[in-house]
N, C-alpha and C positions, 0 to 999 in steps of 0.2 A: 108513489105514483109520479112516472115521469113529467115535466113539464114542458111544452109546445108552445113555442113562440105562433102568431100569426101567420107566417108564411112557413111552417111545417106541417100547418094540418094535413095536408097529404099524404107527408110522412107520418104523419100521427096515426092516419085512418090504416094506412098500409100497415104498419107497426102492430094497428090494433089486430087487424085481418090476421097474421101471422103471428100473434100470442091467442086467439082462438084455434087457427089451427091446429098449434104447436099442443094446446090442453085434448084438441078432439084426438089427436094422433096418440096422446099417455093414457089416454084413457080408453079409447076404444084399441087399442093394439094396432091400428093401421100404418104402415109404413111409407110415411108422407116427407122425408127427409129431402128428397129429389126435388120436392116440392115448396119445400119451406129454404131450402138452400138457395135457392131459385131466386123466390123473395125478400131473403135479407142480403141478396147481392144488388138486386134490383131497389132497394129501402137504401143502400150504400150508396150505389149512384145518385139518386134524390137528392140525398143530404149533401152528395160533393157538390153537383151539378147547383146546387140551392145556397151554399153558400162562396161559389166562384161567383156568384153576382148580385151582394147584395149592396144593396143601398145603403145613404147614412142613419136615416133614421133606423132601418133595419140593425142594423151593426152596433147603433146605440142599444137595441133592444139585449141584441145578443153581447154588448159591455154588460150589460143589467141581470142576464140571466140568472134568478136563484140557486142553480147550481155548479153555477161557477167558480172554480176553485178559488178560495179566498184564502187570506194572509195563511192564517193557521193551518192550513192544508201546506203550504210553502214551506213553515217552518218546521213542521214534522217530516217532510219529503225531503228537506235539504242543511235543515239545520240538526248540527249535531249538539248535547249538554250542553241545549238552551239554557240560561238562567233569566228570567225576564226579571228586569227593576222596575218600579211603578214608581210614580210620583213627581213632583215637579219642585218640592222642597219649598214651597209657597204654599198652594191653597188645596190639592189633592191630587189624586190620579186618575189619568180618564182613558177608561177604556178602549174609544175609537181610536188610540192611537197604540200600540201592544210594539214595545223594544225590549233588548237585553244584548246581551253576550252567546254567543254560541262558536261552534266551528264548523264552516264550511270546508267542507272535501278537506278537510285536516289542516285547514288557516283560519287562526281563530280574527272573529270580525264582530262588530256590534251590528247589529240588525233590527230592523225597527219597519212598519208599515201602519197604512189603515186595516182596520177589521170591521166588516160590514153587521157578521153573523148569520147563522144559515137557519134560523128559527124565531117566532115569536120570543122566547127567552132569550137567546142570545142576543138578537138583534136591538132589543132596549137596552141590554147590556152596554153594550158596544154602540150604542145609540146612530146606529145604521152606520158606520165607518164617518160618522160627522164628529170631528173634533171639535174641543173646546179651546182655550187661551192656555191650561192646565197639560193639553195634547201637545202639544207647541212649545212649551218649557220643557215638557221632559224629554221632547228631542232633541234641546239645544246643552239639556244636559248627557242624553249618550253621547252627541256629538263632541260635547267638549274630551269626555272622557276617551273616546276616539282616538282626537287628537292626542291626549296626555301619553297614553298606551300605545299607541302608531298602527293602531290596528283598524282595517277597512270598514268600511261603510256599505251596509248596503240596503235599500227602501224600496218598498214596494205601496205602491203608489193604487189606490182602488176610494175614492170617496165622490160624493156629488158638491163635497165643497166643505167648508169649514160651518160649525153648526151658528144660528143664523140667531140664537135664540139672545131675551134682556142680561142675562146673567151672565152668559158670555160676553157679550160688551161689555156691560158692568167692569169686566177683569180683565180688558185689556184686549181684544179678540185681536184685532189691526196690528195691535204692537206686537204681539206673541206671533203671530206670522211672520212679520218684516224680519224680528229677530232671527227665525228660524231659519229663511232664507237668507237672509247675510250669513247665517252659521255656516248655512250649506255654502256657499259660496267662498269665506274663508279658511273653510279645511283645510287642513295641511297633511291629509290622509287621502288615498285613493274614494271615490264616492260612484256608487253605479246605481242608477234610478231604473227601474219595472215597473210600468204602468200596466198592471193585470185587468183591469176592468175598467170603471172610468176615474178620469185625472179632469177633475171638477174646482177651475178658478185657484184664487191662493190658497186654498185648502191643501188644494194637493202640491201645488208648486214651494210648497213648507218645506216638503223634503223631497223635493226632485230637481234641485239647482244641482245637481253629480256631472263629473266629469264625464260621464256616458248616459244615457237617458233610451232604453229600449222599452219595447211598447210591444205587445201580444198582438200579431194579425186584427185581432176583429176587437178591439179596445179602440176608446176614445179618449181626444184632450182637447180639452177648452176652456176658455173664459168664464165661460157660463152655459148652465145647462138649454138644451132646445129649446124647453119649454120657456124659462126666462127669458131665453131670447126674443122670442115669439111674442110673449106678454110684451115686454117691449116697446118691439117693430111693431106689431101689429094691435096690441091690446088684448090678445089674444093665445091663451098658452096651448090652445086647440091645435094651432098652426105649427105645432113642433117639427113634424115632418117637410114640410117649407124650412124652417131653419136650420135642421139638421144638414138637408142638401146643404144652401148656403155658406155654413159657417167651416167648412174644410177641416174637419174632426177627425177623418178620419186616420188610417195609420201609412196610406200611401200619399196623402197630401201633408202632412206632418214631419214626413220624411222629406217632401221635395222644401216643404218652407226652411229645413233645418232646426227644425225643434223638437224631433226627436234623431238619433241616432242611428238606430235600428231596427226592424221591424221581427218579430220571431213567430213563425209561423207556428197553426194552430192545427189541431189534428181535424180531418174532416169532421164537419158539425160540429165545430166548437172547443173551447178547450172544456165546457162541461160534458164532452160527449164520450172525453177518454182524458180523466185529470191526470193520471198516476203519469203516461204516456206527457201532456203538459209541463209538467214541474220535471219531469226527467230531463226535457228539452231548455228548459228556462235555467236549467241547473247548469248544464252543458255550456251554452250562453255567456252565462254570469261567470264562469272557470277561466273563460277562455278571455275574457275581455278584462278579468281582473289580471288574466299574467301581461297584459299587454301593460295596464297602467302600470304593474310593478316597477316599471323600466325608467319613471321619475318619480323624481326628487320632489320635494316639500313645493317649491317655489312654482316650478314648472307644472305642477299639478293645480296650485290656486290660480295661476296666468294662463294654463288652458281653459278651465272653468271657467273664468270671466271672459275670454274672447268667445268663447263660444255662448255665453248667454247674453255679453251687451250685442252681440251681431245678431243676433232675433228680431228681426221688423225693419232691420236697419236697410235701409233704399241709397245704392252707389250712386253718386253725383259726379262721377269719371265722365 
């Protein structure tokens, strides 16, 4: 059964309108095609017309949407003889964070993301795309290995933050980040960051310090989720929709501040509305921006990196 964000019920109803008619017309033999053609062009407009304006808390919603293409969807659509490694060669391996080796369009590259899960089982698996201190190390071990190998980077980026719980502190939660972003940041390999859904505080900025940093139309990035915000500002995590406006998340003001790269647009309604159509796009993208970085060197790839991430928030005094 499909799922309906809040401002699709419309579409919802009309959808529903036209899978009854669709059953009266197979079954009673009436030939309602003219009819039902009519309304899934009309149910098309809806969804474009509906999401050419939406809001930020909306756009958070639709970063959130459960059928939104997630990591493993990425790595089956784009990754060829994956090998995933697990582990962090200290304390275990944690799922909400899933890397390896594979090859891209026939360039072999280490790859690595969060993974949310698209079900009550997977999703405790993968403990909602929330990593631990154990997620964080073994990034900084594909990463080293990267380097070692010369072979690209590339992350995709979907968590609401680093998991928040005693035993990850216990192990270093703070440190296992810092480490992973300075990793990201001393590469000496090409590194291209995908924010597919949301990019949630140092959770996600573990492995989105990359030489290039693109973001899915209706994706979000920020410090902190709305609702923390909210709590906050107001005391109140009700108020998310007030913070969501406020806090410039989305993927066209992210763009103007310079903290993301690129924007890649999404199929009408979403990129859960047509994935396959998605990840073909995001593939195309990620081809074309990795033959551009091909063009430096070791040095020039860590000195782009770091201008472009100490220059984030930075105010000219010219």
């Amino acid at each position: 059964m499909r799922h309906y964000l809040e401002f699709e019920r419309p579409i919802a109803d009309l959808e529903a309108k036209i899978e009854e008619l669709s059953s009266l017309s197979e079954s009673g033999g009436t030939d309602m095609v003219p009819e039902l053609d009519a309304l899934r062009q009309r149910a098309h407009v809806m969804r474009k017309e509906a999401y050419s304006k939406l809001e930020p808390w909306q756009k958070t919603q639709v970063a959130r949407h459960p059928e939104r293409p997630h990591f493993v969807d990425y790595l089956e659509g784009l990754i060829e003889d994956f090998v995933e490694l697990r582990g962090d060669r200290k304390f275990g391996d944690d799922q909400a964070i899933i890397g390896g080796l594979g090859r891209f369009r026939g360039q072999s590259v280490v790859v690595m993301g969060h993974e949310k899960g698209h079900d009550t089982t997977t999703r405790l698996k993968h403990n909602f795309g929330m990593a631990r201190p154990e997620g964080y190390r073994k990034a900084v071990r594909l990463m080293d290995m990267a380097e070692q190998f010369g072979l690209p980077v590339l992350t995709f980026v979907d968590t609401a933050g680093a998991y928040p719980g005693i035993g990850a502190e216990e192990r270093g939660q703070a440190e296992a980040i810092a480490r992973s972003t300075e990793r990201s940041l001393t590469l000496k390999v090409p590194m291209i960051t995908t924010v597919t859904g949301e990019g949630g505080s140092g959770g996600a900025i573990a492995i989105a310090a990359g030489n290039r940093v693109l973001i899915l139309e209706h994706s979000i990035y920020s410090v902190i989720s709305p609702e923390g915000a909210a709590s906050i500002l107001w005391k109140d995590g009700a108020r998310a929709k007030d913070a969501a406006d406020r806090m410039k998340i989305t993927a066209p003001d992210l763009l103007k501040f310079g903290i993301v790269d690129r924007i890649i647009e999404e199929p009408a309604g979403g990129a859960h509305s047509d994935p396959e159509l998605m990840i073909r796009t995001v593939g195309n993208v990620l081809e074309e921006e990795l033959k551009a970085l091909n063009f430096l060197n070791a040095d020039q790839l860590v000195a782009q990196r770091a201008e472009r991430f100490y220059a984030i928030g930075k105010i000219g005094l010219e």
